[in-house]
Structures are given as C-alpha cells and as structure tokens.
FIZA-590765 format. One record per atom (N, C-alpha, C): x, y negated, z. Coordinates in steps of 0.1 Angstrom, whole numbers, plus 5000, padded with zeros to 4 digits. Each point is the difference from the previous one (the first is absolute). Example, Ala and Ser with C-alpha at 12.3 -4.5 7.8 and 13.67 -1.06 7.14 Angstrom:
REM FIZA-590765
513250575078
499149885000
500949885000
499649894993
500949895000
499249895008
REM end
This chain:
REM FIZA-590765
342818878200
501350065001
501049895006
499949894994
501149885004
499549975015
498750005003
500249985014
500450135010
499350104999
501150155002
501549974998
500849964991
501049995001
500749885010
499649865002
500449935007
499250025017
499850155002
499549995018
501050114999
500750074988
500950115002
501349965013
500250085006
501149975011
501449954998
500550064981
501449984992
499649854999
498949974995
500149894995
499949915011
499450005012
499849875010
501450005004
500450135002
501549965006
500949934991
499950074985
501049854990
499649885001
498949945000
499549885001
500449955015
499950095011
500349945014
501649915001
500550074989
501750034999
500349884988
499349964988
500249884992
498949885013
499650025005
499249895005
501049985009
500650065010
501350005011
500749914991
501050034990
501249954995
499449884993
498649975001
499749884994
500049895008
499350075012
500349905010
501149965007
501050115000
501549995004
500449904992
500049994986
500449874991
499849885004
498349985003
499749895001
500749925014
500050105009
500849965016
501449934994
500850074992
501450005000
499849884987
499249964996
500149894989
499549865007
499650015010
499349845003
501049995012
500449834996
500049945011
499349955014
500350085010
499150015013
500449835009
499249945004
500049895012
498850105014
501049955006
499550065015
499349905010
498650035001
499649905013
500050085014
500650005006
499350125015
501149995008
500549865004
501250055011
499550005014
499049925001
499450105017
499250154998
499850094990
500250075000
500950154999
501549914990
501550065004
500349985014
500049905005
500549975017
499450075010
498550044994
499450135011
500450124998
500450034984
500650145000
501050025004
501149895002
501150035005
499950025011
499449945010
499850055007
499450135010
499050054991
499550105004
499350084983
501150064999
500150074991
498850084990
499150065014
499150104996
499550065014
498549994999
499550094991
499149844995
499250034985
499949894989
499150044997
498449975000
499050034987
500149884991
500950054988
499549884987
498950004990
499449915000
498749994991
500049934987
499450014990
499349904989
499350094995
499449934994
498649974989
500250134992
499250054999
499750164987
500749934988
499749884994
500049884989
501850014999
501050025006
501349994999
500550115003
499850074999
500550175003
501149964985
500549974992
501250004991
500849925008
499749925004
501049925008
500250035019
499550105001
499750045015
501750035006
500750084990
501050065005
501149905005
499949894993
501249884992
500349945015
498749945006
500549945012
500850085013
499750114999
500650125007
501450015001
500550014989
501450024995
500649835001
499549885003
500549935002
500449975013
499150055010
499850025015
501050095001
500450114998
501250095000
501249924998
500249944989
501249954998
500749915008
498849915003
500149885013
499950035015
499250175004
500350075010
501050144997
501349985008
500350144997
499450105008
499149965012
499450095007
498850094996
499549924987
499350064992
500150104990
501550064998
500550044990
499850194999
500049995011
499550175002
498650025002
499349904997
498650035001
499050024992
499150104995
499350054990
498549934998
499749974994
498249925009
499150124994
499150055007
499150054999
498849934989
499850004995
499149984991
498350075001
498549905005
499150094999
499849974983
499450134998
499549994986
498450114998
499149974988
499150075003
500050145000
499550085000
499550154992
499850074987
499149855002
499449994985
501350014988
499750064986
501150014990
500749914999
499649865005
500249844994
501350015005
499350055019
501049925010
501450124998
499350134998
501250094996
501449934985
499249934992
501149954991
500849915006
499049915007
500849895005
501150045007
499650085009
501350075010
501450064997
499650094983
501250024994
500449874993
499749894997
500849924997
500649895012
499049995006
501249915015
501050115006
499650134999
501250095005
501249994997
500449954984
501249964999
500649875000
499549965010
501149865004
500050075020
500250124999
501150035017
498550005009
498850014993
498850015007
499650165006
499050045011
499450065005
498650015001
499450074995
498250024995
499450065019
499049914998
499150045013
498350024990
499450105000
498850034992
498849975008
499249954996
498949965009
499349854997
498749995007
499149914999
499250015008
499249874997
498449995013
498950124996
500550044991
498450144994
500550075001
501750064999
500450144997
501549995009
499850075006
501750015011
500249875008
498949934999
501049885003
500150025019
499050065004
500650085019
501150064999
500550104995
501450024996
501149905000
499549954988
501449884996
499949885008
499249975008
500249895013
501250095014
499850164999
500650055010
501450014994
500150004990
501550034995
500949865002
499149934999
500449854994
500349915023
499450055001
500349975014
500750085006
500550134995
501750085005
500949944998
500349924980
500549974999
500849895003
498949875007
500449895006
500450035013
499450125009
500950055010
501150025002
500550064986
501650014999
500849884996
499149874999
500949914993
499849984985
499450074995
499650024987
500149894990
499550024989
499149894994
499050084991
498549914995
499350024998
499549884989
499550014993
499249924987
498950014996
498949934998
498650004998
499249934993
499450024992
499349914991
498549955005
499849925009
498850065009
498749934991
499949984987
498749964993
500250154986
501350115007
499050124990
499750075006
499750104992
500350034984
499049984989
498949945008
499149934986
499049855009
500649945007
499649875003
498950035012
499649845004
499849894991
501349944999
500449984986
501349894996
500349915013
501150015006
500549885009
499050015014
499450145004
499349975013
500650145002
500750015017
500650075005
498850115008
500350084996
499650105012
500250005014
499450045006
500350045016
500950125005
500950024987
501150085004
501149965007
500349894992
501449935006
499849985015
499249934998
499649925016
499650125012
499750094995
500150115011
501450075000
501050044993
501149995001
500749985003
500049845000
500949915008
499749955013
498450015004
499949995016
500450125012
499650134988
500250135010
501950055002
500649934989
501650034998
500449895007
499749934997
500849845006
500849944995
500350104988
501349984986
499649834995
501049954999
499549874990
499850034988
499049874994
499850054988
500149874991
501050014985
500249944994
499849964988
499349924995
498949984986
501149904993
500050074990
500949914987
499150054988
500849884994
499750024980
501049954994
500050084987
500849874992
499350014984
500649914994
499049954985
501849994989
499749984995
501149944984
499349934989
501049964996
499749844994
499350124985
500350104992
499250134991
499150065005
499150054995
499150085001
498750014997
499050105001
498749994997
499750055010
498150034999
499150045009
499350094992
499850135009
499250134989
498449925006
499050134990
498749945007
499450085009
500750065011
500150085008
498749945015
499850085007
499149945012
501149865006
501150025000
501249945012
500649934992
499749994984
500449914995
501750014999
500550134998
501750015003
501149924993
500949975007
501249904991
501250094997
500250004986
500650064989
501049915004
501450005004
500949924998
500750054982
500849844996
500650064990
501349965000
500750104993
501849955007
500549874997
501149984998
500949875000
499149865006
499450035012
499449875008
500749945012
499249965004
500449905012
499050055009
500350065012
499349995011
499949975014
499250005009
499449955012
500050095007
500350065013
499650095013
500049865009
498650065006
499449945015
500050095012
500550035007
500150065010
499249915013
499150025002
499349955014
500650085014
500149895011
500550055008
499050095007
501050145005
499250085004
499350025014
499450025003
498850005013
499650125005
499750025015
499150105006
498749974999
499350095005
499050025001
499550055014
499649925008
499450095012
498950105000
500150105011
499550164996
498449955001
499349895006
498649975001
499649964986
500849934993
499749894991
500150094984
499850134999
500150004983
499349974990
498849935003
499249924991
500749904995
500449915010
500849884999
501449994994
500750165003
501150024991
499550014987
499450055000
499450034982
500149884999
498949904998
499649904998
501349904997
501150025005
500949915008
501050064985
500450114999
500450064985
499850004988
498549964998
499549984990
500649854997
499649895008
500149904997
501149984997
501350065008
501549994998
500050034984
499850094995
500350084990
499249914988
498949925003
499449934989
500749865000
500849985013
500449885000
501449984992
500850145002
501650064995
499749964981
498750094998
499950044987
500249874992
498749885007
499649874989
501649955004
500649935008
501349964999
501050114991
500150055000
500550064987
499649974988
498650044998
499649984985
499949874997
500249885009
499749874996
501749954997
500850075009
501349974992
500750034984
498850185001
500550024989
499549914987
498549975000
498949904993
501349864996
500449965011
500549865001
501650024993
500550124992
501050014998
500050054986
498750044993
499650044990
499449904996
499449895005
499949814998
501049934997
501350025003
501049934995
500049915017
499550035005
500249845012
501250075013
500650134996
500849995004
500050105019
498949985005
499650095011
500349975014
500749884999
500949965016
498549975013
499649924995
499049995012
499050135001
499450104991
499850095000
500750145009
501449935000
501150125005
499749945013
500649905002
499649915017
499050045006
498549984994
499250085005
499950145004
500550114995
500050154999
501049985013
501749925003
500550065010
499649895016
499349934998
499249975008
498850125005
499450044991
499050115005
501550135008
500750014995
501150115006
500749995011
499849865000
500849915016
498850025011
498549984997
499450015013
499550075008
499649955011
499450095014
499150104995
500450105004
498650125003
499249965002
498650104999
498649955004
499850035011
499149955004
499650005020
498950094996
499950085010
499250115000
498849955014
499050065000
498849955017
500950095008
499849965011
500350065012
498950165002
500650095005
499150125006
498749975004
499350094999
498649985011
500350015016
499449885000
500350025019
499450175010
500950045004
499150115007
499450045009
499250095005
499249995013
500249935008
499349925010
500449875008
500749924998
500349964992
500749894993
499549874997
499949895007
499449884998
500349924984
499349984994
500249924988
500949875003
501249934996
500349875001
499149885001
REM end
C-alpha cells in the first residue's frame, strides 16, 4: 500500500512542490561566488540561442546558475529554457520540480521520444531559444555524455554551455550519478565554461569536447567547495575555477577534404 501510495499522482505532486521550496531555500540561503566572465561577455553579446548543460549529479543546483546569467544578462530575462527531461516517472518528477523555478519541460530520451525531442529542441534554438540538458541521463554512465548533445549542437550551430556549481553543505544520495543534495545556509561556487560551437562535421568531437568541459567545470567546483570545508580558505582553488572560465575554446579537426581535393 505505501508504495501504491507514494507512485499516487496527489502525492508526487506534493512532494514535487516541498522538494521545489526546498530547493528554492537552499538557492536564497547560500552565498553564491561567480566564475564565468568569458562566458557573461559571450552572452552579452549574443544573447541566444544557448544549449546549457551539466551533469544528471546537480540537477538541485541546475537552475541557480541560470538565474545568475539573467541577472547579469538583461537579455536573458524573457527567456524560458527548455528543459530535456525523461519519460520515465523519475524524469516526469524531476520536471515538476525544476518547473518551478520559470522552467519549461521537453519529454524525451535516447530509448523513448528522444527523435521527437531533438526536433523540438532544434525549433527552439531556431527561434533563439534556450535549451538545457543533462547529457549523461537519465540513468548514466555517471559523468559520460551521450551523443545527444554533440549532435545538437553541430546540426543547430547553437553554442553550447557547460557549467556546475557545488556549496561548501551537502551530501551525496547512493544513486547511479551519485547526486548532490545541497544544504542551506552555504557558500557556493558556479563555473561557467566558455561557451563553444560545434561544427556540423564534428559531433563526435563536440560530445567529447562537452563532456570534458563539464567534468572539468564540476572538479573545480567541488575542489573549491572541499578546500573551504578544510578551513584553507579556497582562493587558489577559486583562481583555478576562473582561469578554467577565462579560456580558449576547444579546436575542433577540420572537415573531410572532398572529392578532388589534395591532402595538405
């Protein structure tokens, strides 16, 4: 019966709705430090259209960097992010709880809709959109991206932006993705990596090129937060993280040469 009761619809939705205001607290209780000003300086300049990514593992803290980019872009202020999310029940709860922080649900995956939700998701960047992606769910491998993103972003041309952030509270469920529980009144870290194209030949390489961003965003974060829950204070930790936010894009191979085309 108790598990009949907790798949009931009344009940996921109250829980969607105390899990929301839980995470709303924790946002509005920690003090945020921002790494990512070559990635503010690209938004300002070109507003949108945006695929932003992180890790399945920070979906509580997914929304937070968002709403800082808004504040610091006003160009970003009328803009909704699409959100993919799974099918599956999981990804259905998840979706009513990111839905209330000003989010938009896109349903789909690589087993179920996910042809669908790649054609929606590439309207949307047509218009300017924005769009969000967890590209190691909805059930792993932990920290290895799918070949969604990276086809995505070579066939749209949309840049694509991989951030994380961590706080100095929290735990880890024993979940596949290992997820981070923030807990309120902390100190926290956003990494914003500068964002990048993808050329329409290369989506292997965009993948690849995301994943790494996104594993690279994550440990600079968690090592600041580690280093601040040590007592040592976090500065060269932070140095590092906006050093990773300060640099060059990745270089992608050149196209295949085509018919008659001499090799260099």
């Amino acid at each position: 019966m108790l598990k009949r009761l907790t798949r009931h619809p009344r009940f996921l939705a109250a829980a969607a709705r105390l899990l929301g205001l839980y995470i709303a607290l924790v946002h509005r209780t920690t003090r945020w430090t921002l790494a990512g000003d070559a990635a503010i300086a690209a938004l300002q300049a070109r507003p949108g259209p945006i695929i932003l990514s992180f890790w399945h593992e920070r979906i509580a803290l997914g929304p937070r960097p968002w709403i800082g980019m808004q504040r610091l872009v006003p160009a970003l202020r009328p803009k909704r992010p699409q959100v993919l999310v799974s099918q599956h029940r999981d990804g259905v709860f998840i979706g009513e709880v990111v839905a209330r922080f000003d989010l938009d649900m896109i349903y789909g995956s690589t087993s179920k809709g996910g042809s669908q939700a790649l054609r929606t998701m590439l309207k949307i960047l047509r218009k300017e959109g924005v769009v969000a992606i967890t590209p190691d769910g909805p059930r792993g491998p932990r920290r290895v991206a799918a070949p969604g993103v990276g086809q995505l972003a070579a066939v749209s041309g949309a840049p694509v932006l991989p951030y994380a952030a961590a706080t100095t509270r929290g735990f880890r469920l024993r979940s596949w993705d290992r997820m981070l529980i923030p807990l309120p009144f902390s100190r926290g870290l956003i990494v914003l990596h500068p964002p990048f194209t993808v050329p329409p030949h290369a989506a292997e390489a965009g993948r690849a090129a995301v994943e790494a961003a996104l594993t690279e965003v994550c440990d600079a974060a968690d090592a600041w937060a580690e280093a601040r829950r040590a007592g040592r204070g976090g500065e060269a930790e932070l140095a590092a993280a906006q050093a990773i936010a300060r640099r060059a894009p990745p270089a992608f191979p050149a196209p295949p040469a085509g018919p008659g085309t001499e090799a260099a």
